[in-house]
N, C-alpha and C positions, 0 to 999 in steps of 0.2 A: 491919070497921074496918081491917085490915091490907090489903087489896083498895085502898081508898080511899087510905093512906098509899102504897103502891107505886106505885098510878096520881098521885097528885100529884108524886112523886118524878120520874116518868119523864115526866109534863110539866112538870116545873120541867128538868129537864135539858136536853129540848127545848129551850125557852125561851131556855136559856144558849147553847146551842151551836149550834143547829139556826136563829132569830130571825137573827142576824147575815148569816149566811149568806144567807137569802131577802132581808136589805134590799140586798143590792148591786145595785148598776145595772147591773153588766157585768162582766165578769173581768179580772182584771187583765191587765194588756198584760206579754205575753210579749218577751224580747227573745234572740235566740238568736245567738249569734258566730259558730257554722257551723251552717246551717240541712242539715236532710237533704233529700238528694233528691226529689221530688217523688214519689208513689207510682207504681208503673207501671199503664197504665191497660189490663193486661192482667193476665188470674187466672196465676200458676203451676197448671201441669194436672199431672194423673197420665198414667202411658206410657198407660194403658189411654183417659183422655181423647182421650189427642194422638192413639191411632187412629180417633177419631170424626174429631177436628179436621182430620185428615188427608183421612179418607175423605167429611169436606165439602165441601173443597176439589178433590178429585175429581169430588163429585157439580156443584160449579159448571163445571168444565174438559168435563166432560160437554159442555152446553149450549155452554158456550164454541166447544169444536169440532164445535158441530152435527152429535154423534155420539148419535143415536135409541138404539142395541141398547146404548151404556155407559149412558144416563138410564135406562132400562129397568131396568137392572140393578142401578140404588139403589134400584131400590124395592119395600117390601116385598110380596108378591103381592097382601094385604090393608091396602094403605095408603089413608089417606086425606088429600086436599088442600085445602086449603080450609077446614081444621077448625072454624072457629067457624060458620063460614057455615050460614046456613037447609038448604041441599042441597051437602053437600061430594062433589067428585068422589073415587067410592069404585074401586080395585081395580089394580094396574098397569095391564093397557090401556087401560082408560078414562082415567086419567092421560097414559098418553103419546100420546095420542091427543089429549085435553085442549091436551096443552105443545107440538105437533108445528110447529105456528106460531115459537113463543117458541125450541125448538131450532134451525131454520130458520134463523132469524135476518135474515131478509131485512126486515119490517118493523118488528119490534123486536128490541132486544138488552137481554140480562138479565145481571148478574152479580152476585156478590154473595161474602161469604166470613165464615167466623167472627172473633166477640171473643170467643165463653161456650161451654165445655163442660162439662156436669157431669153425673156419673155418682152416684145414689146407693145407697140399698140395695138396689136388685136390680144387680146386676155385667152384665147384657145389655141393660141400657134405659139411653139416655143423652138430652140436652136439648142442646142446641145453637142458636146465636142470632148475626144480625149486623146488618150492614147489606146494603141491597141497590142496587142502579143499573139503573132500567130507561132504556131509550133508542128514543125515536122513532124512527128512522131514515128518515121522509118528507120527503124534500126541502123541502118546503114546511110541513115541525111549527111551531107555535105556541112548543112547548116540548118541546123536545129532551129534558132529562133534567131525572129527578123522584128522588129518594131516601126509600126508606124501611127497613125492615128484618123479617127473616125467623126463623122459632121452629121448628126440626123437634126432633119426638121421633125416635130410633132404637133399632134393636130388633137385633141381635147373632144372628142364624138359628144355626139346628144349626151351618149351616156352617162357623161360626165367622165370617163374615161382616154388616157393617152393614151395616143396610137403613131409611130412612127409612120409620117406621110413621106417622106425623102430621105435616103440614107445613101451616105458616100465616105469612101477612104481615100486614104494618099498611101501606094503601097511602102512597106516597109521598107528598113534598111538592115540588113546584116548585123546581129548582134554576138556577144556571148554568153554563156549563164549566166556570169555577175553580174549582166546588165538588164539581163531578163528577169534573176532574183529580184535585183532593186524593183524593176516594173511593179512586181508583185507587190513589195514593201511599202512601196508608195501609195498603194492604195489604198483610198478613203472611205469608208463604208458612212460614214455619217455629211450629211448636207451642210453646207460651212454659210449656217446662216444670219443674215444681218440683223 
């Protein structure tokens, strides 16, 4: 009997308090005299982040300067590319051997750089993510440039060194130069740290 009284009590109270609330259409309209800042649409990082976000931005400057023995050298001996894929190309050589076109750079050009670093409970594995710009570079392309964005795990060796252990993309989508410009503009060379 006491079970029953409690439980009527605590939906009668419901009722009063909790009913009101669910009939509203919408929330009330907020009106603010000095509105804040818009958020920034980058994470504050930790110092130990910003050396991934750093040595990312490395790893794209790599390719950038069609320097083969620096791309080689992001990578961890047992990485793999491709990760989701049916058959990912597994091992640094076979990566750089894979990418040797793409570092080149003579029929396409790739770059790309971070928004996202995060490190969590293991202190030598971190996540990293952005966007990316690839470019035709055939006189006669269809479609010059395509945007999409890139996911590497990295992995922190003995040597105290990061080293991409996982790397994957989401292929692009069909852009214009203005949108490929902006890509470019957008980009942050300094680690947006907390």
């Amino acid at each position: 009997m006491r079970r029953t009284a409690v439980r009527c009590a605590v939906a009668a109270l419901f009722l009063a308090v909790g009913a009101p609330v669910w009939a509203q259409t919408g929330p009330a309209p907020v009106v603010m005299e000095n509105p804040p800042p818009p958020p920034s649409t980058l994470p504050e990082l930790s110092a130990k982040e910003c050396e991934v976000w750093a040595r990312e931005f490395s790893f794209a400057k790599s390719v950038a300067d069609h320097d083969a023995a620096a791309f080689a050298e992001h990578l961890q001996s047992g990485a793999a590319f491709g990760a989701s894929r049916r058959a990912p190309t597994r091992g640094r050589k076979a990566i750089a051997e894979r990418w040797a076109g793409i570092i080149e750079g003579k029929a396409v050009r790739l770059e790309w750089y971070p928004t996202r670093v995060t490190i969590g409970g293991a202190a030598d594995v971190a996540w990293s993510s952005g966007p990316s710009l690839f470019e035709d570079r055939a006189p006669d392309a269809k479609q010059r440039f395509s945007i999409g964005s890139f996911h590497s795990v990295w992995h922190r060796d003995r040597d105290g060194v990061w080293r991409v252990l996982f790397d994957d993309g989401i292929e692009g989508r069909p852009v214009t130069s203005a949108e490929a410009m902006a890509f470019r503009d957008a980009r942050r060379t300094t680690c947006p740290r907390g």
